[in-house]
C-alpha positions in Angstrom: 13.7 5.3 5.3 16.0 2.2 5.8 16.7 -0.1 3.2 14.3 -2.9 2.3 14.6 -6.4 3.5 12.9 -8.9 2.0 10.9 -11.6 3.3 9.2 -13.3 0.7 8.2 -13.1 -2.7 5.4 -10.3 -2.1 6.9 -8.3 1.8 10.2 -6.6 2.8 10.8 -5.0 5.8 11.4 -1.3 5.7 12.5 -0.4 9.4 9.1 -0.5 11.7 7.0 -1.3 8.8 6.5 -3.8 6.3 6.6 -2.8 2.3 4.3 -4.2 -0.6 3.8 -3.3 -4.3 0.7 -2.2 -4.9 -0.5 -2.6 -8.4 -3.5 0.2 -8.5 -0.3 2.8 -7.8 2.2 0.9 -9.4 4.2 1.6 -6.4 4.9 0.4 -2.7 3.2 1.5 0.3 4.6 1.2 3.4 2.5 -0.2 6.7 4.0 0.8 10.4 3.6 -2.1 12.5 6.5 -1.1 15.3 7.1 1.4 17.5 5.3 4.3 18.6 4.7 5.6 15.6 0.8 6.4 14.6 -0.6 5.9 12.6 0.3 1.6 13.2 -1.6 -1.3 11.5 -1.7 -4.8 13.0 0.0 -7.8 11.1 -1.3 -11.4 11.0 2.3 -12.5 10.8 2.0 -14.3 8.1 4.9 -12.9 5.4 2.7 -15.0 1.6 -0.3 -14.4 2.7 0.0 -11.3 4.6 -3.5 -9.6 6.6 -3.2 -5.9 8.1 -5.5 -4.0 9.9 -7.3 -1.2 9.5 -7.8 -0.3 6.0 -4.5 1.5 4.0 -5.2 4.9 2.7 -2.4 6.6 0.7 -3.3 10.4 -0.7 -1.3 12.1 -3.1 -1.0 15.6 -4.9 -4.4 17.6 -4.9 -5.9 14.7 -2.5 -3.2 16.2 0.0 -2.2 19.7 -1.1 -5.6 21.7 -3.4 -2.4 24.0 -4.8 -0.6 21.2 -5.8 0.0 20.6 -9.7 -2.5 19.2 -11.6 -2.1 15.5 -12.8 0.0 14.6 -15.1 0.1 10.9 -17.3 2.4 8.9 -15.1 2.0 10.5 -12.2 0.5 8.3 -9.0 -3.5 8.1 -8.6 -4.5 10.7 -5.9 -6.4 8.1 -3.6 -5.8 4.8 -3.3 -7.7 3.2 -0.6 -7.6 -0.7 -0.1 -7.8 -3.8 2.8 -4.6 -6.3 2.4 -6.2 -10.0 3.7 -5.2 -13.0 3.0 -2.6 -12.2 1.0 -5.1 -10.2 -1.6 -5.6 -6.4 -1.8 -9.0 -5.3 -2.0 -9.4 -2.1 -3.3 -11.9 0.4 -1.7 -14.5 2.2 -3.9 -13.2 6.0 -3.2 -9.4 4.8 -4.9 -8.9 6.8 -8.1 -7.1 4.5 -10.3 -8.2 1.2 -12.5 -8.7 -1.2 -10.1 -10.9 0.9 -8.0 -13.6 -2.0 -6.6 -11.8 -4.9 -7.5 -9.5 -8.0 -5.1 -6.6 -9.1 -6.7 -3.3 -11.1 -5.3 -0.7 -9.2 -4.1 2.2 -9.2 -6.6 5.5 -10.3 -6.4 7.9 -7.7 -6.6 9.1 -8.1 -9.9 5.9 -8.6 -11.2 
């Protein structure tokens, strides 16, 4: 992946996509909005209160691979499933982490 550029307090660029922390994970996801590249999101264009479309789904471990290793304390929730509007992220009902059903502002990256 390219290096990160940032372009405000809560987005950075990272090549054809744009990067955000996500605070359920405790890590960033990553949204493709160039290119030909599937799958791709739309962007409102708006880099403090940013809105993409369709929803963001990120599997990990067993979500992805059954074999894998089973959880460990630290390790990243196996679903995380959420809408970014409006500069919030709503998180979807099948996520697997503590803020499963709950909206909260995106936060800023050293946050």
């Amino acid at each position: 992946m390219s290096a990160f550029v940032t372009l405000s307090p809560i987005l950075s660029r990272a090549g054809g996509g744009l990067a955000f922390r996500c605070p359920g994970c405790d890590d960033w996801h990553v949204v493709n909005i160039d290119g030909e590249d599937r799958p791709r999101w739309t962007w409102n264009g708006n880099v403090e209160r940013p809105t993409f479309d369709p929803s963001i789904l990120v599997r990990t471990g067993r979500a992805v691979t059954p074999a894998a290793e089973p959880w460990e304390e630290g390790d990243p929730p196996l679903i995380c499933h959420s809408f970014v509007r409006d500069g919030r992220i709503e998180f979807c009902s099948d996520s697997t982490h503590a803020l499963t059903g709950q909206a909260v502002d995106l936060p800023g990256f050293g946050e």
